[in-house]
Structure formats: structure tokens, C-alpha cells
PyMOL Python script that loads the backbone (N, CA, C, O; Angstrom):
from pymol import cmd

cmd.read_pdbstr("""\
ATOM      1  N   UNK A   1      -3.797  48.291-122.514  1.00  0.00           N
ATOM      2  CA  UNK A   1      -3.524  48.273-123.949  1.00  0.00           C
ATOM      3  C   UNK A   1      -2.048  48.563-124.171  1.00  0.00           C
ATOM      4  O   UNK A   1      -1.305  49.213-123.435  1.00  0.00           O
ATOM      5  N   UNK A   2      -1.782  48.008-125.231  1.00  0.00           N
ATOM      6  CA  UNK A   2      -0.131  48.275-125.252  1.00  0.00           C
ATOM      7  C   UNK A   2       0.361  49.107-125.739  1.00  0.00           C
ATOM      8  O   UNK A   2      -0.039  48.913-126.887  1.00  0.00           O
ATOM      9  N   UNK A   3       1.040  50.064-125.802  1.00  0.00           N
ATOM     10  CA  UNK A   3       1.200  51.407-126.439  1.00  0.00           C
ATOM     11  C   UNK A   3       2.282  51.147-127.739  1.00  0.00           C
ATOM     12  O   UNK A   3       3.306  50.512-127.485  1.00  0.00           O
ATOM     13  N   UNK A   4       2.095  51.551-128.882  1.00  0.00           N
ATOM     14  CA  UNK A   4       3.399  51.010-129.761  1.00  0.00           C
ATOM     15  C   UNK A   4       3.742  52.197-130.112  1.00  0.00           C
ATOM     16  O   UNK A   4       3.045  53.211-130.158  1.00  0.00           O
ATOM     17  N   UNK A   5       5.332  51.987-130.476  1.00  0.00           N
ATOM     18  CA  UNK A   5       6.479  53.129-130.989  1.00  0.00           C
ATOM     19  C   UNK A   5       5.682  54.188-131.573  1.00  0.00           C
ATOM     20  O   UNK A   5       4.753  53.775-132.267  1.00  0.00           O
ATOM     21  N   UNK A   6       5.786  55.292-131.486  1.00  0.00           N
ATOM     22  CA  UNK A   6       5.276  56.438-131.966  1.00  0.00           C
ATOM     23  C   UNK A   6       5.639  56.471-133.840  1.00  0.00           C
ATOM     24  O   UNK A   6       4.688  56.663-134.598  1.00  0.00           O
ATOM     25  N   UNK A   7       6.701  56.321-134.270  1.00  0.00           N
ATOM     26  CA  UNK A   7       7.260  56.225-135.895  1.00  0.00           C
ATOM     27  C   UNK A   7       6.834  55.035-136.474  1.00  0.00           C
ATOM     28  O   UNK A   7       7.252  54.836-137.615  1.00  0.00           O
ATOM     29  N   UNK A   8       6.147  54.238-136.009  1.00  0.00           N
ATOM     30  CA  UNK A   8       5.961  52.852-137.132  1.00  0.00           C
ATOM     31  C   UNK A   8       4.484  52.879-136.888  1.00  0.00           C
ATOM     32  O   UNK A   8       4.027  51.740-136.990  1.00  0.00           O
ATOM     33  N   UNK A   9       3.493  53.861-136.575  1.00  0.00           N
ATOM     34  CA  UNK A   9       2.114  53.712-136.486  1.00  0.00           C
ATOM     35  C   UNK A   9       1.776  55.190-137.404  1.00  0.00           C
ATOM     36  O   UNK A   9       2.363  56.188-137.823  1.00  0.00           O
ATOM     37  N   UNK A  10       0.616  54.658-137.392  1.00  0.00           N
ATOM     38  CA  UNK A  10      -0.134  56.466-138.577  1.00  0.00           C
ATOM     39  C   UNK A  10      -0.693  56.661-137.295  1.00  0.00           C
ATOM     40  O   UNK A  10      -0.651  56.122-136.189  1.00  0.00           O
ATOM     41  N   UNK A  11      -1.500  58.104-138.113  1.00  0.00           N
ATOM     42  CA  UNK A  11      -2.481  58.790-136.486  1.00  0.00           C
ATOM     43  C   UNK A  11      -3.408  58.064-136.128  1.00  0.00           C
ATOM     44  O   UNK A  11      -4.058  58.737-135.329  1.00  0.00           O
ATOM     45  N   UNK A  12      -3.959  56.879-136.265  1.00  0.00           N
ATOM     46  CA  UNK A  12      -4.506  56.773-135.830  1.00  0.00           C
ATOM     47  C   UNK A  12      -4.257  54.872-135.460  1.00  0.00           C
ATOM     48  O   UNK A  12      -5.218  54.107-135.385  1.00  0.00           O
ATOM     49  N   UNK A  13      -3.350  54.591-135.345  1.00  0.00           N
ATOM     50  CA  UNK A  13      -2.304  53.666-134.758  1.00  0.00           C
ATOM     51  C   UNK A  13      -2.347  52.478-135.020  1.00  0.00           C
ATOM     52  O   UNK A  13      -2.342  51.563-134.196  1.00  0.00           O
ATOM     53  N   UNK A  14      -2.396  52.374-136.322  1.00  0.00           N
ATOM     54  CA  UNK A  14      -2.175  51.650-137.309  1.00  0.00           C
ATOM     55  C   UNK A  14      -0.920  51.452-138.094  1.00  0.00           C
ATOM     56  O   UNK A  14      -0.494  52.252-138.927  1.00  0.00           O
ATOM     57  N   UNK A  15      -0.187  49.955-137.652  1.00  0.00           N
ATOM     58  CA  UNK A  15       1.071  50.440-137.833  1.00  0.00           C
ATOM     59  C   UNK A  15       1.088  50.433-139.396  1.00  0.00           C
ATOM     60  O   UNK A  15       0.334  49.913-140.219  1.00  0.00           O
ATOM     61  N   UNK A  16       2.531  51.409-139.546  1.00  0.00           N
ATOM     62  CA  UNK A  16       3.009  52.119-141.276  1.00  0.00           C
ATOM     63  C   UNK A  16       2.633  50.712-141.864  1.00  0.00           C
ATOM     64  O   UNK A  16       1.576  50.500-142.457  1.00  0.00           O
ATOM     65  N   UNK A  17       3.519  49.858-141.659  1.00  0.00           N
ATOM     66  CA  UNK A  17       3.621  48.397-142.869  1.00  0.00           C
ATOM     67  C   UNK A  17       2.210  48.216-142.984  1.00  0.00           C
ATOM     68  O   UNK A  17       1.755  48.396-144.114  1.00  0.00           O
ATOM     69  N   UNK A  18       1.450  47.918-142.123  1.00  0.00           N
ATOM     70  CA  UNK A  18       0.443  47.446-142.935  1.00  0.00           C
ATOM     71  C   UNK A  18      -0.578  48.214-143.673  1.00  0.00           C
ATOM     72  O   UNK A  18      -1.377  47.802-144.514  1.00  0.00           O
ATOM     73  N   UNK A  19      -0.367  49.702-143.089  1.00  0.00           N
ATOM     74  CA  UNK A  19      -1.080  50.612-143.964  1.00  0.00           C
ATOM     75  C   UNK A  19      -0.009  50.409-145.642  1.00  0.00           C
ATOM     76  O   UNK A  19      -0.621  49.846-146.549  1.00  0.00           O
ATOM     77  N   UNK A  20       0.795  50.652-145.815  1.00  0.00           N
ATOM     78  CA  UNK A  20       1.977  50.611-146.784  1.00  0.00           C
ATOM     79  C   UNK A  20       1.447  48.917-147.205  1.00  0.00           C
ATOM     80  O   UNK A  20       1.216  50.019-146.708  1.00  0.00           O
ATOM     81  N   UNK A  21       1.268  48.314-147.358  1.00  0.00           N
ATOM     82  CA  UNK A  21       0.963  46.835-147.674  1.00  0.00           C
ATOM     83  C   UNK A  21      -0.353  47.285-148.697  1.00  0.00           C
ATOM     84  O   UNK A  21      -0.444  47.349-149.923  1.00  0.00           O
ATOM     85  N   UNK A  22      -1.498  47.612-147.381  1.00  0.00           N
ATOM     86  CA  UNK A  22      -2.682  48.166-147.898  1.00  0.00           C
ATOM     87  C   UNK A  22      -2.892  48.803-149.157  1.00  0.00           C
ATOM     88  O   UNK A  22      -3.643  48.285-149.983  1.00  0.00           O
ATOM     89  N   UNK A  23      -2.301  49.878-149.384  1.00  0.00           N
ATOM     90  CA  UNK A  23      -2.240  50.970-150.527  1.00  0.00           C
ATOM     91  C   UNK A  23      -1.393  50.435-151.191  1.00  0.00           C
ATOM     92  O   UNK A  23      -2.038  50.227-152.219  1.00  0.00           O
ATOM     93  N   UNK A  24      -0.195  49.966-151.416  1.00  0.00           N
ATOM     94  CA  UNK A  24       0.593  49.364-152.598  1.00  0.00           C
ATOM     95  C   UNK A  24      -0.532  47.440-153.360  1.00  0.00           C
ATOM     96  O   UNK A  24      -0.264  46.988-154.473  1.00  0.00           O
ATOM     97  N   UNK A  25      -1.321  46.946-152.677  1.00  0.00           N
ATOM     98  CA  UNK A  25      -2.033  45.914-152.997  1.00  0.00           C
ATOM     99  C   UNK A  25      -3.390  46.815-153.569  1.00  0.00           C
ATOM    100  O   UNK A  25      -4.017  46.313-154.501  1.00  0.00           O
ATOM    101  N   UNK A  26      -3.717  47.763-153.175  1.00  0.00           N
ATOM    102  CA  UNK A  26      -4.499  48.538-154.362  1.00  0.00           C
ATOM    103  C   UNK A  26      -4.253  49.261-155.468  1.00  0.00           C
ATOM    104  O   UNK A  26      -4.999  49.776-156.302  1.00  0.00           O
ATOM    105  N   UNK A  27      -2.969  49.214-155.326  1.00  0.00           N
ATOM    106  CA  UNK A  27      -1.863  49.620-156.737  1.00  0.00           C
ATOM    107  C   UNK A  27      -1.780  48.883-157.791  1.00  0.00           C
ATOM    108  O   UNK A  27      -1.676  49.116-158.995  1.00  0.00           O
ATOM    109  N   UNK A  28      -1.865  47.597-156.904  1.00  0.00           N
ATOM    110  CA  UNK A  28      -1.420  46.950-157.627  1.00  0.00           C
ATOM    111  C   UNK A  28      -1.578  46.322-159.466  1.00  0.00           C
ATOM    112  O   UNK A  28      -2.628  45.726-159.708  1.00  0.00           O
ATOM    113  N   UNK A  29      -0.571  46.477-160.627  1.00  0.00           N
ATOM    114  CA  UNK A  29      -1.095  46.075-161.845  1.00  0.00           C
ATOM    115  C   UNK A  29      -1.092  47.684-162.457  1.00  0.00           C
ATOM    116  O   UNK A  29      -0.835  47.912-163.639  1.00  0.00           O
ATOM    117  N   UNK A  30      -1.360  48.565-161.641  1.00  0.00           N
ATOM    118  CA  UNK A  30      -1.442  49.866-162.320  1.00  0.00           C
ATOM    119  C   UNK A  30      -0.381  49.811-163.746  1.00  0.00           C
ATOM    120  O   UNK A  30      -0.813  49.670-164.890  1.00  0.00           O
ATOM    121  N   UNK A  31       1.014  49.948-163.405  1.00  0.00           N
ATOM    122  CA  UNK A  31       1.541  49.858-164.247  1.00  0.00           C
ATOM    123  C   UNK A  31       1.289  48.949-165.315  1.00  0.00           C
ATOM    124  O   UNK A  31       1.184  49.506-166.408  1.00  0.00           O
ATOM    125  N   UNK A  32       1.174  47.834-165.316  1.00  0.00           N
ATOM    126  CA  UNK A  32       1.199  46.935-166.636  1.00  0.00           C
ATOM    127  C   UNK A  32      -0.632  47.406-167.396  1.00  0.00           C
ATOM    128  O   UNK A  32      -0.944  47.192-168.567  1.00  0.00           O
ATOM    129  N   UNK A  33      -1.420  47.960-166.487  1.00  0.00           N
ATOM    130  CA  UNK A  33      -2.660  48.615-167.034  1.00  0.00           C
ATOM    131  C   UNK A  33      -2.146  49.794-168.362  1.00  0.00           C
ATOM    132  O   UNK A  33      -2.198  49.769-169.591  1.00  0.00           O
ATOM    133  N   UNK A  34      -1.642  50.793-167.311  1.00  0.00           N
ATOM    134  CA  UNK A  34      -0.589  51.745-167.884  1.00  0.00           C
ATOM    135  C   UNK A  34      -0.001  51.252-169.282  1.00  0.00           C
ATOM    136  O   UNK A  34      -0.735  51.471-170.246  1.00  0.00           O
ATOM    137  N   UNK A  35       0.805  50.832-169.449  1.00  0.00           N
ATOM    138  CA  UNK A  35       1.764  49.981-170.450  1.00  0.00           C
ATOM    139  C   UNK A  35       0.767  49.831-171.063  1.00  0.00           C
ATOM    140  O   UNK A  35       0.627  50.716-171.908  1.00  0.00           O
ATOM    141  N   UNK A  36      -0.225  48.919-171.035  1.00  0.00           N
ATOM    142  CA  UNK A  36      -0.903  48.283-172.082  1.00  0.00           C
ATOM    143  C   UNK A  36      -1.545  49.447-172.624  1.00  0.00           C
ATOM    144  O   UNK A  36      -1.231  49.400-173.813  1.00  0.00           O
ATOM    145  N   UNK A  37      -2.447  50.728-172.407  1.00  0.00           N
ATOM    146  CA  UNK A  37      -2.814  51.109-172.526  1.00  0.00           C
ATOM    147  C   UNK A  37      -1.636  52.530-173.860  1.00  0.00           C
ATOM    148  O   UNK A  37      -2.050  53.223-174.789  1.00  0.00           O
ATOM    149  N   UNK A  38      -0.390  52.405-173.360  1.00  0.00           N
ATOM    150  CA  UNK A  38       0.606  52.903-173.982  1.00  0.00           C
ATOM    151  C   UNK A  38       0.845  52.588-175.311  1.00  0.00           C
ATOM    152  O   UNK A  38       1.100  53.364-176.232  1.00  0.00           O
ATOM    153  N   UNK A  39       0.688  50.788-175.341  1.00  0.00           N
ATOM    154  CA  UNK A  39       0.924  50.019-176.827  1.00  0.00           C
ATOM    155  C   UNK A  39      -0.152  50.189-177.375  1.00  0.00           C
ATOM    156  O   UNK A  39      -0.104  50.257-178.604  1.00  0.00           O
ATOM    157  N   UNK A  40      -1.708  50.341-176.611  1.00  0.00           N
ATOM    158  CA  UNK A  40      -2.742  50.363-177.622  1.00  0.00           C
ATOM    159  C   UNK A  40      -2.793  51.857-178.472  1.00  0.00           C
ATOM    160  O   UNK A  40      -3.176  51.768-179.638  1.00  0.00           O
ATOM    161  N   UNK A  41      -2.389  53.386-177.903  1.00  0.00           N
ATOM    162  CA  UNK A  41      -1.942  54.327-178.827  1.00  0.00           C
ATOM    163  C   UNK A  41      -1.215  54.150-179.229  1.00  0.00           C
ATOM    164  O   UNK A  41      -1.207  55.052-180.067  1.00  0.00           O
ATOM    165  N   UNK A  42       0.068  53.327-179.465  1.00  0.00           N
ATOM    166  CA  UNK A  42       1.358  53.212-179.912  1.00  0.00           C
ATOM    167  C   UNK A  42       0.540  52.930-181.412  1.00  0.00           C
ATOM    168  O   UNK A  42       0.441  53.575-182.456  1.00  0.00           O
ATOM    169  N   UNK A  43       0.055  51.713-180.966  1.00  0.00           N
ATOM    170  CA  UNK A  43      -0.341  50.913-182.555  1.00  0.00           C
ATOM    171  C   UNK A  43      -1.278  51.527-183.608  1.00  0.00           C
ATOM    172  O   UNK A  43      -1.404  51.490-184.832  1.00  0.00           O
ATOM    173  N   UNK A  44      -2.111  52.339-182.138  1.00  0.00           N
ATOM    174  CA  UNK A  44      -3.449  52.970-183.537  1.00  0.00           C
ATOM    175  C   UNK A  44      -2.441  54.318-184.328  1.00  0.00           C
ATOM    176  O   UNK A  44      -2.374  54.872-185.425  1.00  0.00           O
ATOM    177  N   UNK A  45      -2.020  54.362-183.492  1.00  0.00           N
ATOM    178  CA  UNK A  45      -0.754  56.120-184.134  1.00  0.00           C
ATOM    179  C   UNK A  45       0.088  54.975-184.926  1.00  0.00           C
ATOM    180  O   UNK A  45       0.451  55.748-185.813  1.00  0.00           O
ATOM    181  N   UNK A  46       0.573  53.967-185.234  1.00  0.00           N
ATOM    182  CA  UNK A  46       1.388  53.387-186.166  1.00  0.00           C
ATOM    183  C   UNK A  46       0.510  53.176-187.110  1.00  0.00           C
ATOM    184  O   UNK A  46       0.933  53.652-188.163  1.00  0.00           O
ATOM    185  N   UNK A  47      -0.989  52.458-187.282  1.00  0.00           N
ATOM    186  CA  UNK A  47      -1.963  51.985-188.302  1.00  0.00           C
ATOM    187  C   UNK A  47      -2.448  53.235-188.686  1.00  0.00           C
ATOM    188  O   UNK A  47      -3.143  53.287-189.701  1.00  0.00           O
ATOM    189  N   UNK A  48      -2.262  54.019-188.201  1.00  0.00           N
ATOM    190  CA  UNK A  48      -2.918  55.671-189.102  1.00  0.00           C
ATOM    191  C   UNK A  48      -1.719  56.146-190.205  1.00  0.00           C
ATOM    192  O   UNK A  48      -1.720  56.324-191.423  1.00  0.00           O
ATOM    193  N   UNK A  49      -0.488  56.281-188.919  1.00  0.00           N
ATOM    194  CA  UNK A  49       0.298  56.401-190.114  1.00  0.00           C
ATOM    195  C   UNK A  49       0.818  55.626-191.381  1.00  0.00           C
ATOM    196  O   UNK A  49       1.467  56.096-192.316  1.00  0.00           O
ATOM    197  N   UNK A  50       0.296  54.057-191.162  1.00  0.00           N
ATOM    198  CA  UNK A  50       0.498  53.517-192.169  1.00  0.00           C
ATOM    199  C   UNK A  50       0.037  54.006-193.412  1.00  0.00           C
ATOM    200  O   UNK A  50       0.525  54.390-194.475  1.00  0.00           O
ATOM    201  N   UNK A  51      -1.214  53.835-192.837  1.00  0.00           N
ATOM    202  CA  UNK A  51      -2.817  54.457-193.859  1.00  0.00           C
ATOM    203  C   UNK A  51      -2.091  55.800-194.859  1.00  0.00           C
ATOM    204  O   UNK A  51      -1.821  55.865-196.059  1.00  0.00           O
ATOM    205  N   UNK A  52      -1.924  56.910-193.561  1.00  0.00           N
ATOM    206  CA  UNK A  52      -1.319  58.293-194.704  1.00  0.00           C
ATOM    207  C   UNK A  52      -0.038  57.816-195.582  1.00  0.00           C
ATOM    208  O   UNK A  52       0.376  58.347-196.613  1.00  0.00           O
ATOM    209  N   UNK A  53       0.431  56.792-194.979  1.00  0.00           N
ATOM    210  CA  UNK A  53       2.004  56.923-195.871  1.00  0.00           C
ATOM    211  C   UNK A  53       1.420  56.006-196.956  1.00  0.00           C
ATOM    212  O   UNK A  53       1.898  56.269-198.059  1.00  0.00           O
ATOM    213  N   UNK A  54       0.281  54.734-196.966  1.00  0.00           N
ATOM    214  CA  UNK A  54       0.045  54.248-198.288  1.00  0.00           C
ATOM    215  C   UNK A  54      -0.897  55.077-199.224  1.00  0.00           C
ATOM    216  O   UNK A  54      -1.084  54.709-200.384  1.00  0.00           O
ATOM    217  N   UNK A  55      -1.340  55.915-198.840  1.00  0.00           N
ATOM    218  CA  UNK A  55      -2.218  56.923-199.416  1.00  0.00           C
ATOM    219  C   UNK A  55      -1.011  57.889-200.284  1.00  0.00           C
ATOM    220  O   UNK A  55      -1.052  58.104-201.495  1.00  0.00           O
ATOM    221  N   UNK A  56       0.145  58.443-199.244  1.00  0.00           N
ATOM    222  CA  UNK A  56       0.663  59.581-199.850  1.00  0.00           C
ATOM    223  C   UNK A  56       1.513  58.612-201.410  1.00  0.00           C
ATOM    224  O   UNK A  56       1.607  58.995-202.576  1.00  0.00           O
ATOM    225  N   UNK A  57       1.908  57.551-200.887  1.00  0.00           N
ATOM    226  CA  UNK A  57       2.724  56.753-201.964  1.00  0.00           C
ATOM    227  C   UNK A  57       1.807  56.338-203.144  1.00  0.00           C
ATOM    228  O   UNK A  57       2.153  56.233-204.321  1.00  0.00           O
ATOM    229  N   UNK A  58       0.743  56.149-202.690  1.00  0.00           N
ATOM    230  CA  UNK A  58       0.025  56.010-204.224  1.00  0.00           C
ATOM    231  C   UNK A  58      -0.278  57.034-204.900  1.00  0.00           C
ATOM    232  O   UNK A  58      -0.340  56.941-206.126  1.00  0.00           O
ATOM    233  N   UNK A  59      -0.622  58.656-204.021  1.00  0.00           N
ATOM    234  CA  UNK A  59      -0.581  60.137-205.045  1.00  0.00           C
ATOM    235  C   UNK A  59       0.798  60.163-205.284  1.00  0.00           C
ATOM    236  O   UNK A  59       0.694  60.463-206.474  1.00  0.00           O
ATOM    237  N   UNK A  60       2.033  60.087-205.104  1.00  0.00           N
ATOM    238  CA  UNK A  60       3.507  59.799-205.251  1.00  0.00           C
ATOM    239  C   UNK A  60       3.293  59.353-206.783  1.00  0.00           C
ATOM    240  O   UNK A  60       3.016  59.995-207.797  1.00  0.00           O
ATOM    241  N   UNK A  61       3.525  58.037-206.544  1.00  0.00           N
ATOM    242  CA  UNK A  61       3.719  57.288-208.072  1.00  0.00           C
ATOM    243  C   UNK A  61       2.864  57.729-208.746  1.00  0.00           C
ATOM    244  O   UNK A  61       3.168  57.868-209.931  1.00  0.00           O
ATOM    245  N   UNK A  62       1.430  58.147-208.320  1.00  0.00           N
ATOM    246  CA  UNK A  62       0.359  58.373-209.883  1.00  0.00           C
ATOM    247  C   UNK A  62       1.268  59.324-210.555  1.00  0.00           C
ATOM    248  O   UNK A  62       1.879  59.060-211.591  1.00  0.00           O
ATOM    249  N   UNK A  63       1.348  60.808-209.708  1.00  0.00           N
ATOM    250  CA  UNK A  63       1.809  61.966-209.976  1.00  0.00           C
ATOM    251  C   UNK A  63       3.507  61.639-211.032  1.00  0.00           C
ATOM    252  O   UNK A  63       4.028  62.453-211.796  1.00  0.00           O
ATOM    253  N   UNK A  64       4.002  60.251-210.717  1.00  0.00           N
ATOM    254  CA  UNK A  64       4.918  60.019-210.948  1.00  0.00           C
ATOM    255  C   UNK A  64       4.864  59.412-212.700  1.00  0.00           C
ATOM    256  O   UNK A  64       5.487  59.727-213.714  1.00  0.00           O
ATOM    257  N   UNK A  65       4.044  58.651-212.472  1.00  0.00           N
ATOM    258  CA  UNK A  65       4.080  57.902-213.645  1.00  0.00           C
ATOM    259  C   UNK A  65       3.318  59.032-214.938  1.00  0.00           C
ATOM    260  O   UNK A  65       3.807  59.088-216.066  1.00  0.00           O
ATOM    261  N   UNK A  66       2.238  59.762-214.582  1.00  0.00           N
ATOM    262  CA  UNK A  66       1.952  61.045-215.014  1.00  0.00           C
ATOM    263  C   UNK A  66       2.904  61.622-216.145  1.00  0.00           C
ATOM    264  O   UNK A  66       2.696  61.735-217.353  1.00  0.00           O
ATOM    265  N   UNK A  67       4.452  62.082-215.074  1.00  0.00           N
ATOM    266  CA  UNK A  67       5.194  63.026-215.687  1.00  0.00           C
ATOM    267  C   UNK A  67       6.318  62.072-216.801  1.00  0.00           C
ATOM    268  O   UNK A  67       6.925  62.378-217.827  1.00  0.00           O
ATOM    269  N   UNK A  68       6.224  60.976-216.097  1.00  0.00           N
ATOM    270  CA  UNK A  68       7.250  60.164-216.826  1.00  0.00           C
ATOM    271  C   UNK A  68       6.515  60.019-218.550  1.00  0.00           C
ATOM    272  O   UNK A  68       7.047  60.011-219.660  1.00  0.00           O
ATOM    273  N   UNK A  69       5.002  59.912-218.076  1.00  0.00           N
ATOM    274  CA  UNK A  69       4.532  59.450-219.444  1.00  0.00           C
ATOM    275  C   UNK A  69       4.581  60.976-220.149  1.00  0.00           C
ATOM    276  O   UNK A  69       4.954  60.941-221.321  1.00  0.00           O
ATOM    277  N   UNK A  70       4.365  61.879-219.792  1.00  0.00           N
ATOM    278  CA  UNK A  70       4.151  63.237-220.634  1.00  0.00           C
ATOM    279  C   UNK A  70       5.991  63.325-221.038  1.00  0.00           C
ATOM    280  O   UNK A  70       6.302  63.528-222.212  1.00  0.00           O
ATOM    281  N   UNK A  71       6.887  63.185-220.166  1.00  0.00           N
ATOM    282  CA  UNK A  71       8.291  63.452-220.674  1.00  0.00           C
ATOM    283  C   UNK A  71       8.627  62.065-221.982  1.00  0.00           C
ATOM    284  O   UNK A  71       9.599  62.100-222.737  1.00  0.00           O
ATOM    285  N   UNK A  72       7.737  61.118-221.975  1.00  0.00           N
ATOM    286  CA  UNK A  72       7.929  59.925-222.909  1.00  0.00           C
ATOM    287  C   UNK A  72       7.659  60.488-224.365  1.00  0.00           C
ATOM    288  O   UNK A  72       8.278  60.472-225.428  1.00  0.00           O
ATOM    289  N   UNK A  73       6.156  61.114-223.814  1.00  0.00           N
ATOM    290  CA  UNK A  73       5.512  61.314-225.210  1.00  0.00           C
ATOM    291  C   UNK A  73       5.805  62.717-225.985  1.00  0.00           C
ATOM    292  O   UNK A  73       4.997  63.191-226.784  1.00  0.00           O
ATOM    293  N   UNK A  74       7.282  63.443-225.600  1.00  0.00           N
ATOM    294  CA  UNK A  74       7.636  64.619-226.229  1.00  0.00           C
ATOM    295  C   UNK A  74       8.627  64.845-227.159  1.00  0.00           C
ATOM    296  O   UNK A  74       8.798  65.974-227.616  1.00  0.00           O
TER     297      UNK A  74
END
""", "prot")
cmd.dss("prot")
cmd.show_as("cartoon", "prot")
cmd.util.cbc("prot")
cmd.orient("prot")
């Protein structure tokens, strides 16, 4: 049997690259999984805050138009 370099095999003599091949091809996509998964809270945390900011703007103006009409009618 042929004995190979001691540094380019794991313990149990299998050389590095193809273990390193192995585990990075089961990696693989992680990131863009990741990412996607980043934009899908991105957006629901943007559509919530839409929601509170069209909510707070319509108690805004009611409260608004309110005072304008009581300062009209004095």
C-alpha cells in the first residue's frame, strides 16, 4: 500500500482536499439561504412599521384637524 505525506491526509487517511471539497459541497448555498432569510425579516420589520407609521399619521392629523377646528371656532 502506498503510504501518503503525513500533512495532506486526516487521521484516518483521507486526503485534506477531498475531505475540504466534501464539507464545503455540503455548505453549499448556506449563505444565499442565510440572505434570503435576512430580506424576509427585513421586509416583515419594514410592513409592520409601515402599518404603525400609517396608523400613528392618521391619530396625527385627526388629533390635528381636531385642534385646528376648535382654534377656528373661537
Amino acid at each position: 500500500m502506498e503510504e501518503q505525506h503525513p500533512e495532506t491526509t486526516n487521521d484516518i487517511g483521507v486526503p485534506k482536499s477531498a475531505e475540504r471539497r466534501r464539507r464545503l459541497k455540503g455548505e453549499r448555498g448556506e449563505g444565499v439561504i442565510s440572505a434570503a432569510i435576512a430580506v424576509l425579516i427585513m421586509a416583515f420589520l419594514g410592513a409592520a412599521m409601515w402599518v404603525g407609521f400609517q396608523q400613528m399619521w392618521k391619530t396625527t392629523e385627526a388629533t390635528t384637524n381636531d385642534k385646528i377646528t376648535q382654534i377656528g371656532s373661537e
